[in-house]
Structure formats: C-alpha cells, structure tokens
Residue frames relative to the residue before (quaternion, step in Angstrom):
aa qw qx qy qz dx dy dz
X 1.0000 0.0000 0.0000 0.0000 0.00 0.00 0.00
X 0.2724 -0.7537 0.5619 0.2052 3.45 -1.10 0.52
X 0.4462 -0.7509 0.4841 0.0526 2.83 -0.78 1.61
X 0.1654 -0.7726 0.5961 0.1427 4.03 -0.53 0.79
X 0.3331 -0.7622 0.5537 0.0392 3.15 -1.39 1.46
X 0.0963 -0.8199 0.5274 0.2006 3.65 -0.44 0.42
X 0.0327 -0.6231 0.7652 0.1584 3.94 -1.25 -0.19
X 0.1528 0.7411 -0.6533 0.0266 2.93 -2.10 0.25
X 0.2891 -0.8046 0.5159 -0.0541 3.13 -0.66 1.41
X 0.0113 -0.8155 0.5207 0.2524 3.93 -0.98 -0.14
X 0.1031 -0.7093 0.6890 -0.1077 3.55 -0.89 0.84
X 0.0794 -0.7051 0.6839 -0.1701 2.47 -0.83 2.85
X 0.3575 -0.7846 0.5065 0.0096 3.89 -0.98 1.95
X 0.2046 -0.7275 0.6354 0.1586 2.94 -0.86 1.05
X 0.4138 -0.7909 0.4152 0.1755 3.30 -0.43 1.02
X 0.6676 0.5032 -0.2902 0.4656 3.40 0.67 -0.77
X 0.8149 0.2339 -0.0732 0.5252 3.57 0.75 -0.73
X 0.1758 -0.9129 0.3423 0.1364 3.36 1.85 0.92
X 0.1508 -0.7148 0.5824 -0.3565 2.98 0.70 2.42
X 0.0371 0.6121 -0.7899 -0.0037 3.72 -0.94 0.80
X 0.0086 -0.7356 0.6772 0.0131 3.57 -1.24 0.63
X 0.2563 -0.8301 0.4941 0.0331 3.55 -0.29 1.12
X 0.1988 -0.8577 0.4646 0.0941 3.54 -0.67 0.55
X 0.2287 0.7975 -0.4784 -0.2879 3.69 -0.03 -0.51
X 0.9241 -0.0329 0.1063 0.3657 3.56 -1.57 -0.36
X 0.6615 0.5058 -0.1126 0.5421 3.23 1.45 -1.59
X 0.4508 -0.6348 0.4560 0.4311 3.18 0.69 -0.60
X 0.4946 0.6789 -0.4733 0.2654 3.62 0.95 -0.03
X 0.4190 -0.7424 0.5227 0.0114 3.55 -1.31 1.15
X 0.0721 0.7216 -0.6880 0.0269 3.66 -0.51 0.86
X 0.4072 -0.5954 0.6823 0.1193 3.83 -1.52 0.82
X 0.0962 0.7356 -0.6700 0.0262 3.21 -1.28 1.10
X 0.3298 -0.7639 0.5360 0.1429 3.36 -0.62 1.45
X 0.1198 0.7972 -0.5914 -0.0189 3.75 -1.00 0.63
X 0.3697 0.7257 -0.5495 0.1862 3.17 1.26 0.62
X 0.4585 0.6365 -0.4425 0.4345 3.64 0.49 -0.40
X 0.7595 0.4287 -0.2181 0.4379 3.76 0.47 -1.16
X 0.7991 0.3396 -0.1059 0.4846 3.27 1.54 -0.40
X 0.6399 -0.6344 0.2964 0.3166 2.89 1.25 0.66
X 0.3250 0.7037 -0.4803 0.4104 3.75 1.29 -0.12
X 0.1839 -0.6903 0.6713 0.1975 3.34 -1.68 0.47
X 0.5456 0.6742 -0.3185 0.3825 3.21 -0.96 1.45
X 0.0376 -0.9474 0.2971 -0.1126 3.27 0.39 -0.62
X 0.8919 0.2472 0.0018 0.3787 3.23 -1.75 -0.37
X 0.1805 0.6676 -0.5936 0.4115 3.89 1.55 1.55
X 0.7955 -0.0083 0.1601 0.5843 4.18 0.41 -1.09
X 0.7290 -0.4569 0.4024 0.3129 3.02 -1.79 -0.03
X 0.3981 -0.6944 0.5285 0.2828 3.33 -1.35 0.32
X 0.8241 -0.3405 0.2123 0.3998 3.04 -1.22 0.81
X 0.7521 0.3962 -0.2873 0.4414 3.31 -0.18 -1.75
X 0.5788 0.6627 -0.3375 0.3346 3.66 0.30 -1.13
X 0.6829 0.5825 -0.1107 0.4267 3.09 0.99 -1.77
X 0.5824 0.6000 -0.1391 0.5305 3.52 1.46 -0.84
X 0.8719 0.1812 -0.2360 0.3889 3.18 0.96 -0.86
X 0.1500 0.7146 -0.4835 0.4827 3.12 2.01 0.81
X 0.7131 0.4523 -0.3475 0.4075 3.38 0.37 -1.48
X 0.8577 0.3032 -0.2646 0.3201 3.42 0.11 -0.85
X 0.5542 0.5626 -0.3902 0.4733 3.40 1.14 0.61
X 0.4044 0.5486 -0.4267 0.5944 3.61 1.74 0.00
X 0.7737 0.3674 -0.3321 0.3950 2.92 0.01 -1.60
X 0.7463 0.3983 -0.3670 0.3869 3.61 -0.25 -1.34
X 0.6708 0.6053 -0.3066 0.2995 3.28 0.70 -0.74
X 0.6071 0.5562 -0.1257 0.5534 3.50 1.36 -0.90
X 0.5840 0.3932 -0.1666 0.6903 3.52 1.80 -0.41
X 0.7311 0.3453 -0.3590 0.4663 3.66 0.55 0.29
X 0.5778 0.4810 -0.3315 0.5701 3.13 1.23 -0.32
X 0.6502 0.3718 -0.3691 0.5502 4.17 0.43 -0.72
X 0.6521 0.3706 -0.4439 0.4904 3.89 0.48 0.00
X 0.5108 0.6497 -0.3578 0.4347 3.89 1.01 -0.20
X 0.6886 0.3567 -0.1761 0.6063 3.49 0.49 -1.99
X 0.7805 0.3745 -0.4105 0.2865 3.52 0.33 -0.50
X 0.6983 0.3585 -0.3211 0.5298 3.38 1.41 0.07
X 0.6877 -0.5679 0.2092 0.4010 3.81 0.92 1.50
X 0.6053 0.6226 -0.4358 0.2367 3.55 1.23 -0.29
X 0.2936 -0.7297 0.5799 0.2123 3.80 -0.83 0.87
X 0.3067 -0.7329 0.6030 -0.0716 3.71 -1.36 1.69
X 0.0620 -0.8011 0.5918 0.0645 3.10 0.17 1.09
X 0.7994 0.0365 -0.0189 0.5994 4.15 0.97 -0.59
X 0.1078 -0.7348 0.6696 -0.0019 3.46 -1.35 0.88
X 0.1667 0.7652 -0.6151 0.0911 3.37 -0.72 0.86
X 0.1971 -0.7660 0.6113 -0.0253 3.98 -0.90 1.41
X 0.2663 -0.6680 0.6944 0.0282 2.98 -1.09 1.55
X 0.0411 -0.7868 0.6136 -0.0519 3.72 -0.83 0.55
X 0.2396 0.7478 -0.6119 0.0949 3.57 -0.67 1.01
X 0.4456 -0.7936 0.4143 -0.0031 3.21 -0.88 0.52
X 0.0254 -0.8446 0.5172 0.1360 4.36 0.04 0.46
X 0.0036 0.8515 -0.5241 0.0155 3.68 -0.24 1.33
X 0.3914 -0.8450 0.2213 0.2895 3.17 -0.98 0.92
X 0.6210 -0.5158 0.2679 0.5259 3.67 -0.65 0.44
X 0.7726 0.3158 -0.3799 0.3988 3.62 0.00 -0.70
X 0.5712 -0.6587 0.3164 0.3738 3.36 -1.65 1.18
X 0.6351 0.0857 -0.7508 -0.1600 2.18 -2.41 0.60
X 0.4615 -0.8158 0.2701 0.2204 2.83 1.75 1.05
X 0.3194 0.8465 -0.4180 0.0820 3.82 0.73 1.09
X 0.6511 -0.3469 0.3586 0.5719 3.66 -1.00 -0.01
X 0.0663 0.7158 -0.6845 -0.1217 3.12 -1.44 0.75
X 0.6813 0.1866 -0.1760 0.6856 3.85 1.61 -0.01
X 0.1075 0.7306 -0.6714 0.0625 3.50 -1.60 0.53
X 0.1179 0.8124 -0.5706 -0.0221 3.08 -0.91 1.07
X 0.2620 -0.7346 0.6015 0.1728 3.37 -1.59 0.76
X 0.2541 -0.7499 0.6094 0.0414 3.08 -1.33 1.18
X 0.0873 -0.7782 0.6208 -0.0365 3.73 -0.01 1.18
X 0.1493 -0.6732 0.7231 -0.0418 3.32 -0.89 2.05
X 0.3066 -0.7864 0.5230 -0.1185 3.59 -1.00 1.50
X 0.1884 0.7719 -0.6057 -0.0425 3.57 -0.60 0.74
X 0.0845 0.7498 -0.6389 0.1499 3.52 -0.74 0.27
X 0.5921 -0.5050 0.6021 0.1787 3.48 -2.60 -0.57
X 0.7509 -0.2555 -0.0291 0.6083 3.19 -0.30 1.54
X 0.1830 0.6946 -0.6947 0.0387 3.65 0.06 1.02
X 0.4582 -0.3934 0.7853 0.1362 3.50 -2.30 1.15
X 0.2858 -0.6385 0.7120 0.0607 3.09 -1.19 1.55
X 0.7473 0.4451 -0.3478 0.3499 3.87 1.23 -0.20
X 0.5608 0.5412 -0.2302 0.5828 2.87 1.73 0.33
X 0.5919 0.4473 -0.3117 0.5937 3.27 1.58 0.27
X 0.5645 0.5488 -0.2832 0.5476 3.58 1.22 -0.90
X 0.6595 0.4881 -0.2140 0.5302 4.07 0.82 -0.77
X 0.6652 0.4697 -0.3114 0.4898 3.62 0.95 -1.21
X 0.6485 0.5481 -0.3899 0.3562 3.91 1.18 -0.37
X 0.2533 0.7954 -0.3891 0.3897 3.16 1.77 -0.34
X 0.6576 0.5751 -0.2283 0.4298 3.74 0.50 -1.93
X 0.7822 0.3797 -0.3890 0.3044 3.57 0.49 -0.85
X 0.6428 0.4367 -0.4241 0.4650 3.14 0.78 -0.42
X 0.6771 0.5351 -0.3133 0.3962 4.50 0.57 -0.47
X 0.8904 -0.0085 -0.0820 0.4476 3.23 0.68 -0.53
X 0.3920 0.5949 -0.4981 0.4944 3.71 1.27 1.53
X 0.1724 -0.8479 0.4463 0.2286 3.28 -0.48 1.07
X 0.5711 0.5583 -0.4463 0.4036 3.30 1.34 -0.03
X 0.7275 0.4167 -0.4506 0.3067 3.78 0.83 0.19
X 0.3692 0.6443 -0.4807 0.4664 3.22 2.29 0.05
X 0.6944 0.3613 -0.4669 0.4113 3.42 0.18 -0.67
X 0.8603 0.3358 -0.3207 0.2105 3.57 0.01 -1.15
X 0.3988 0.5216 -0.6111 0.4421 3.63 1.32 0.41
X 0.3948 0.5574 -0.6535 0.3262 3.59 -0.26 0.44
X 0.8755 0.1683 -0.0579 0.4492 3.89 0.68 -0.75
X 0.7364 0.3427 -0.1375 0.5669 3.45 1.54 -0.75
X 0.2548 -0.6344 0.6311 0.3665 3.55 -0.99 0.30
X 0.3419 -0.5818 0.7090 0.2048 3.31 -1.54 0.59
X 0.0622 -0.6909 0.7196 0.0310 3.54 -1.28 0.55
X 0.0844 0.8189 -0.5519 -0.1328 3.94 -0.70 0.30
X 0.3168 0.7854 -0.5217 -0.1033 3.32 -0.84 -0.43
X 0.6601 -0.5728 0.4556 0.1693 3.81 -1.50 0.31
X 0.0920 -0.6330 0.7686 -0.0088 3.42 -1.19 0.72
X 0.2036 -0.5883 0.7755 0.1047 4.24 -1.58 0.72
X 0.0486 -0.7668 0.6337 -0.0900 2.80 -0.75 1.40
X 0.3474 -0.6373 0.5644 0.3932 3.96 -0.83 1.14
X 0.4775 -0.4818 0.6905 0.2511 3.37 -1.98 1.31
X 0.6098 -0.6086 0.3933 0.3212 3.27 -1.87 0.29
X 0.5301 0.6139 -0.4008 0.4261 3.83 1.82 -0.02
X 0.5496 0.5610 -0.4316 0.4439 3.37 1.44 -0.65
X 0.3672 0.8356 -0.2956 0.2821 3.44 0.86 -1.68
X 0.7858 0.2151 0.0057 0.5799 3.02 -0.28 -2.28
X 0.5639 0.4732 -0.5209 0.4321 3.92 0.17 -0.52
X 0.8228 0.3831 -0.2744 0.3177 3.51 0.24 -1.08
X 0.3809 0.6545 -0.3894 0.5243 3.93 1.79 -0.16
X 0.6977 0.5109 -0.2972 0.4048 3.70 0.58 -1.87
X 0.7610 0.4551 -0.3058 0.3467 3.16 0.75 -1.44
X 0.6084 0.6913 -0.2120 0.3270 3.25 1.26 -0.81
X 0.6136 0.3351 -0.2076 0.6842 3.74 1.64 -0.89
C-alpha cells in the first residue's frame, strides 16, 4: 500500500511590506521578501522565493550525496554547494537549467566514488524529483585541499 505523507508549514504576510514569514512544526522561521514582485518600496527583509528553492535542493541533494559517501567509506571533512540556476524570460519565468557544483574536502577521496555518489542526487531527493519536471539538473564536483591538509602539506614542505 502506498502510504501518503503530509507536511505543513504556516506563513503569516505582512502585507504592506510584502513580508511572507514561514513557520514550520518546529517552530523554525524563514523570511521571504516579495516586495520587488509587488511593487513595494523597500526590500531586502529575506530571501526570494526562487533562491529559497534552490536552498531546498541543495539540502536535499546534498544530504543524498553525503549518505552515498558515508555509505561508500569516504571521510568529508567539508561540503560546500554552489547552486545557480537559468530561468526563462517570459512569465512565470521558471527554471529550465540548474546546476550544482559540490566543492569537497576530505581523506583519500575517489573522485570515482564521488562522480557515482552524484548519482544519489538525482534518486533519492525529492525536491529534484519534483523539479526535473521543468529544469534539467546538471551536477558535478571539484576536491578541494581542507585547511589541515594545507598546513600539513606547507610543514612537510619546509
């Protein structure tokens, strides 16, 4: 049997200063500016929508590259996700490309085990299940030296 999941969030608007403030369950609180879209003067209280979106899918995918990592022995010492997005000009103006660029530090990382572990974002994120419906997703990886390697590799070096 499939089994239906539910979420649910509240998001009380200050109109005048077209302020969305989102809430969820936890009580955490995210700002979503729409004054720009609405013509308001002012601005720059929270994030805009789109933006917010690609937050989401850098949690998600991200949280899936990493469980395909630990689960293939590799040790992550840093994760950082670049996210950008090509939208199209006419309105409702949606993603039609997005790419993530996952910069990696770690111990004896397998770039082919990193190249495979990107696999995960697209199988088991549900925000990119939803948004390949309109956007291609494109990822890929850069190994970047952490700053303990760095200095190990200076010490060794003098």
């Amino acid at each position: 049997m499939n089994k239906k999941l539910s979420r649910s969030v509240e998001v009380a608007v200050d109109p005048a200063r077209a302020l969305f403030v989102g809430k969820d369950v936890n009580g955490f609180e995210v700002s979503v500016d729409m004054a720009g879209k609405l013509g308001v003067p002012g601005g720059g209280d929270g994030f805009a929508a789109r933006d917010l979106l690609l937050i989401a899918l850098a949690g998600c995918s991200g949280t899936s590259f990493i469980a395909a990592l630990r689960d293939a022995g590799q040790k992550i010492g840093t994760l950082n996700i670049c996210v950008s997005g090509t939208i199209d000009a006419n309105p409702p103006q949606v993603f039609r490309l997005i790419h993530l660029l996952f910069r990696v530090s770690g111990t004896d990382l397998d770039p082919e085990i990193l190249r495979s572990s990107l696999g995960a974002c697209y199988g088991s994120c549900s925000i990119a299940a939803t948004l390949q419906h309109v956007a291609k997703i494109v990822t890929d990886f850069e190994i970047i030296e952490s700053p303990a390697t760095m200095t190990a590799t200076a010490a060794e070096a003098s």
